[in-house]
C-alpha positions as CSV (number, residue, x, y, z in Angstrom):
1,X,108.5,118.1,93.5
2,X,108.8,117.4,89.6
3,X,105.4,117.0,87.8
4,X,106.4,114.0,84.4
5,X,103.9,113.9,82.0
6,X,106.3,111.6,79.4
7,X,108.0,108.4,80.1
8,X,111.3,110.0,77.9
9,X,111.1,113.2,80.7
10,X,110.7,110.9,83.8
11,X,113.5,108.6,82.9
12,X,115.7,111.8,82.3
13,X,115.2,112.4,85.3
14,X,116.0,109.1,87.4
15,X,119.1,108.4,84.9
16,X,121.5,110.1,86.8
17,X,119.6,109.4,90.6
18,X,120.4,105.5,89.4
19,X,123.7,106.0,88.0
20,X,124.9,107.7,91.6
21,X,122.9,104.4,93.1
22,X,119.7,105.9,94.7
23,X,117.0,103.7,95.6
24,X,113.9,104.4,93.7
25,X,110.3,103.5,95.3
26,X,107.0,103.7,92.9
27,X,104.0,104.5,94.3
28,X,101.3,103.7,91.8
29,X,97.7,105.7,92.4
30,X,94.5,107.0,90.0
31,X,94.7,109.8,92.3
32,X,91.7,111.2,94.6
33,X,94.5,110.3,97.1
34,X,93.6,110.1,101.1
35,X,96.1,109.4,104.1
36,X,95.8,105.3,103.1
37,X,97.8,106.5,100.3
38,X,100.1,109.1,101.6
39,X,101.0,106.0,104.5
40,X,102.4,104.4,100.9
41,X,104.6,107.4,100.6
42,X,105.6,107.5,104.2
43,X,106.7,103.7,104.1
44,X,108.3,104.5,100.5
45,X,110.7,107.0,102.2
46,X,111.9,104.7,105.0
47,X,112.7,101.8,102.0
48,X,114.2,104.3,99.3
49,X,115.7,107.7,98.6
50,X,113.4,109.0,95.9
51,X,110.0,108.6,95.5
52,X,107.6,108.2,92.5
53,X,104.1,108.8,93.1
54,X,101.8,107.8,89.7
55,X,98.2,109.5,88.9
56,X,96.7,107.7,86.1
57,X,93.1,106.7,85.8
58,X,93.5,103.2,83.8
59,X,90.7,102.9,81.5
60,X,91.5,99.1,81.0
61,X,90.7,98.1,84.3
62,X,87.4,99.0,84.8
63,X,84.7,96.3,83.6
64,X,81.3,99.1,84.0
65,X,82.3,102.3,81.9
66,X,80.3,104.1,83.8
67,X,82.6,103.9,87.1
68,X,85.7,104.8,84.8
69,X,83.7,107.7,83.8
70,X,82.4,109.1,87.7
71,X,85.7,108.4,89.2
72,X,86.9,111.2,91.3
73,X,89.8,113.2,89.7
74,X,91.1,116.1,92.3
75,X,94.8,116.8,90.6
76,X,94.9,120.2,92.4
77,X,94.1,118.6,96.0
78,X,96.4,115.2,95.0
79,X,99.8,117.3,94.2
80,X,99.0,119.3,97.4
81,X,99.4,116.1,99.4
82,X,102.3,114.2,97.4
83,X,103.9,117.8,98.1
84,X,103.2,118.2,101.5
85,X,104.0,114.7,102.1
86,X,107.8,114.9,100.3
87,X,107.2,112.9,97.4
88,X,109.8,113.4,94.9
89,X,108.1,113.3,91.1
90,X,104.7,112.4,90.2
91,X,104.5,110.4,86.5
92,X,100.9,112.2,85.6
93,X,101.0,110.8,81.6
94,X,97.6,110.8,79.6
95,X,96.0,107.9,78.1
96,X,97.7,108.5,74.6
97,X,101.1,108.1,76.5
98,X,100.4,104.9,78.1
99,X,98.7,103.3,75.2
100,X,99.8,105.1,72.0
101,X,97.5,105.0,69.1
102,X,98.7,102.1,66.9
103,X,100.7,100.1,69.4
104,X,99.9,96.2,69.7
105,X,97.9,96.5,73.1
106,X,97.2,92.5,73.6
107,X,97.5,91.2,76.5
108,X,96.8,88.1,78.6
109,X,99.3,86.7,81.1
110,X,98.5,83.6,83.3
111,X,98.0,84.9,86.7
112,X,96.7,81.7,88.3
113,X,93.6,81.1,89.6
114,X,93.2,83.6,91.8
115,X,92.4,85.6,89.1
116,X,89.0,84.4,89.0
117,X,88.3,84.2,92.3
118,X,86.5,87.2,94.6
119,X,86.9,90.2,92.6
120,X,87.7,88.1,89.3
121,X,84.5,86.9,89.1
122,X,82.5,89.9,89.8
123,X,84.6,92.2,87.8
124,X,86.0,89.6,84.7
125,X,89.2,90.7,83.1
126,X,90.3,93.1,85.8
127,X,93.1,91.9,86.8
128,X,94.8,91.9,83.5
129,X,94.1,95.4,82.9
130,X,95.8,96.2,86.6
131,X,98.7,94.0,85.6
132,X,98.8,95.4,82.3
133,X,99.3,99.2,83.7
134,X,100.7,98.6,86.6
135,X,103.8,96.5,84.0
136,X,103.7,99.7,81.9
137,X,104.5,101.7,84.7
138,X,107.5,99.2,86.2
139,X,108.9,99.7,82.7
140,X,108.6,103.1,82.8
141,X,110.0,103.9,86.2
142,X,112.3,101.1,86.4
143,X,112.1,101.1,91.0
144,X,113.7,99.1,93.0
145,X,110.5,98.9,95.2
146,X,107.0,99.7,94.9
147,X,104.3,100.0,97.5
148,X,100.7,98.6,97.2
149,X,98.0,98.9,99.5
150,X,96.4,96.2,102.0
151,X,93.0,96.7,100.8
152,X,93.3,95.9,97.3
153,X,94.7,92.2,98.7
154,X,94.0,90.3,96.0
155,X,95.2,93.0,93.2
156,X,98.8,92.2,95.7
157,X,98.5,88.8,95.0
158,X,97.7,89.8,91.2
159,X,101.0,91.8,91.0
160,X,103.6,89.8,92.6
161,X,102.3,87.0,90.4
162,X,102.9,88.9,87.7
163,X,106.3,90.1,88.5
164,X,107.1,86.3,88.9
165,X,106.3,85.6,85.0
166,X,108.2,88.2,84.0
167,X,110.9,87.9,86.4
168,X,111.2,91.2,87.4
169,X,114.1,92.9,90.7
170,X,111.2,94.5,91.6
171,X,110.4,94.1,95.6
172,X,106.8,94.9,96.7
173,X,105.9,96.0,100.1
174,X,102.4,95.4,101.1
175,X,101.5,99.0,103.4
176,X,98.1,98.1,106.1
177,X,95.1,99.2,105.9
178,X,94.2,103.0,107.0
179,X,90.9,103.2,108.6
180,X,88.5,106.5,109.7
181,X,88.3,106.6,113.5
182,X,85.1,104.5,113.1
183,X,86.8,101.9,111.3
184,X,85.8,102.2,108.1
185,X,89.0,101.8,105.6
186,X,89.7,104.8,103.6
187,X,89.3,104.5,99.9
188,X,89.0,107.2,97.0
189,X,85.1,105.3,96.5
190,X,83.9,106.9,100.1
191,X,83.3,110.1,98.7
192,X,80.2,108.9,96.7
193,X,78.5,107.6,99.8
194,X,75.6,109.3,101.2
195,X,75.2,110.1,105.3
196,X,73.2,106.6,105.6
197,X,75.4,104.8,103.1
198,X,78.2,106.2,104.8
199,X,76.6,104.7,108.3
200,X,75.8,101.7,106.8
201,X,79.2,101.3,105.4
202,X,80.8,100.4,109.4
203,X,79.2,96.8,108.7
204,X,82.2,95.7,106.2
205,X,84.6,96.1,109.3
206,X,82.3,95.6,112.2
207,X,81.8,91.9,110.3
208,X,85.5,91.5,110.2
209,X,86.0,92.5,113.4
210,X,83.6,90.1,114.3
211,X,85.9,87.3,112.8
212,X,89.0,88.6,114.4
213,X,87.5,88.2,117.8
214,X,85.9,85.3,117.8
215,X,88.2,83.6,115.9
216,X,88.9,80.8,118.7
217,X,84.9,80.3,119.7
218,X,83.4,79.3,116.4
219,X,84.4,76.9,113.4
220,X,85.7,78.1,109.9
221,X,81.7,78.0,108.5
222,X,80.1,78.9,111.3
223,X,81.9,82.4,111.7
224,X,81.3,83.0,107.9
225,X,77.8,82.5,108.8
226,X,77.6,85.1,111.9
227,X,79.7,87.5,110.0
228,X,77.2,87.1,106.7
229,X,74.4,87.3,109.2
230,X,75.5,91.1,109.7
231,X,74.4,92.1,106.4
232,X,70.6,91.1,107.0
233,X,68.0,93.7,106.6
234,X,70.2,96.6,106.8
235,X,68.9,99.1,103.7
236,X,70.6,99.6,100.6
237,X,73.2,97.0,101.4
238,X,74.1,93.9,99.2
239,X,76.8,91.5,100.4
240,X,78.7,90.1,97.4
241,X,80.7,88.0,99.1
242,X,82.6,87.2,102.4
243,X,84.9,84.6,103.4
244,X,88.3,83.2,105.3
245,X,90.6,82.3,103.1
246,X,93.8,81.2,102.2
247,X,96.3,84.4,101.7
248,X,98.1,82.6,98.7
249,X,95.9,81.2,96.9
250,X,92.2,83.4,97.9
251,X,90.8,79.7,97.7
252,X,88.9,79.5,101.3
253,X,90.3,78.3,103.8
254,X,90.1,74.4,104.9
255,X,91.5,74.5,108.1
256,X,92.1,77.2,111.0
257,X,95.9,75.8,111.3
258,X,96.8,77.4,107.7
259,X,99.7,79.5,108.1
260,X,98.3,82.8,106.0
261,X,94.2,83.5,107.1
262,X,92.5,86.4,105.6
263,X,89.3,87.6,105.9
264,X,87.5,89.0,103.1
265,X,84.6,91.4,101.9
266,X,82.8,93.4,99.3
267,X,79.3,94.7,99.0
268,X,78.0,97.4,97.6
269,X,76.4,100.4,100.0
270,X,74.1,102.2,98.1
271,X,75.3,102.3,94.5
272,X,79.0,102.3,95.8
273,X,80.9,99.0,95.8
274,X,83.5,99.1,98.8
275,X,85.4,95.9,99.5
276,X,87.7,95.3,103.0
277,X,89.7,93.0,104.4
278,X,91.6,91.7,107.8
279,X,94.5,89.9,108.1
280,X,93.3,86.8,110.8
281,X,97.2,85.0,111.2
């Protein structure tokens, strides 16, 4: 497995793979990787021949600097897994690389209005720093696919709608969500949860779950309402929202009949924000 810490070393290396007309896959991380993300690089192997893994924490996309600062960064433990797991390269560049001192960094794209929707309007101006990375790292990598993460549903939404206003061949393939045996879906966040938080964390997808199930008994408001009503009085846990809603647009949903139903979550367990979601239809 190559290790690229520049953009010029990386693309010296995938200039001959493309010329002899290998597929390449990008699989875009900040690392403190899990088995969620090595499903990514499982899937990326049966769509493409070689494999780009990315570790970069991108300062631009976090709104509170103090969660830029705490989040985790195993490298040792992460190239252990990409390795074991027969990832090709990993693109590991600093910050200096991706945003060189000196270079025009503005940026604003129109996104549409799911942008400010969900996790747009509890964390403003995310979604253009993930777009803004996650373009520096299409240019840099130039693949043919890249894989993205269930979870993150609405960053999914944010990306392909970027790659539409640029245009980009770029072909994204949304990977489901990996969950612990109790249900709870991994994600680099779960280490900072306590042994309550941790217990306290099963509500996101036992109040999904709910919604799944009883999908056919209650009306659009009234399961929001029973699946909300999982969140009272348990300690140390603040809903931030939950909803059904339209998979396109993240507006909710009007009618059962829509053809793409999501159900959606975050709150925050303890001082660690965990969001979740389930496909409904």
């Amino acid at each position: 497995m190559e290790i690229f810490k520049t953009k010029a070393a990386l693309k010296a290396f995938l200039k001959p793979l493309k010329a002899s007309g290998k597929k390449i896959a990008l699989v875009p991380t900040m690392g403190a990787l899990h088995n969620g993300h090595i499903s990514l690089i499982k899937l990326a192997q049966q769509n493409a021949d070689i494999i780009i893994c990315s570790i970069f924490v991108n300062p631009t996309q976090f709104t509170d600097p103090k969660d830029l600062e705490k989040y985790p960064r195993p490298i040792e433990h992460d190239l252990a897994m990409l390795a074991d797991a027969g990832c090709n390269g990993v693109f590991m560049p600093n910050v200096d690389e991706m945003y060189p001192a000196g270079a025009d960094e503005a940026w604003h794209i129109d996104l549409g209005n799911a942008e400010f929707l969900l996790e747009g309007e509890f964390r403003k101006g995310h979604y253009q720093g993930v777009t803004q990375i996650v373009k520096k790292l299409f240019d840099a990598v130039e693949p043919d696919v890249a894989m993205f993460g269930q979870k993150d549903f609405q960053q999914v939404l944010m990306i392909k709608n970027m790659l539409a206003y640029f245009k980009l061949p770029i072909t994204i393939i949304t990977c489901p969500i990996i969950r612990e045996a109790d249900g709870l879906a991994m994600s680099s966040r779960n280490i900072h949860l306590s042994a309550d938080d941790r217990k306290h964390s099963l509500v996101l997808s036992k109040s999904l779950q709910f919604v799944i199930d009883h999908f056919n008994e209650y009306s659009l408001s009234e399961l929001e309402d029973k699946a909300k009503a999982f969140y009272h009085n348990i300690d140390g846990v603040e809903l931030d929202y939950f909803t059904i809603a339209n998979g396109d647009t993240l507006e909710p949903a009007k009618s059962k009949h829509e053809n793409n139903l999501i159900a959606l979550v975050a709150a925050k367990v303890g001082s660690t924000r965990l969001i979740d979601n389930m496909i409904i239809k």
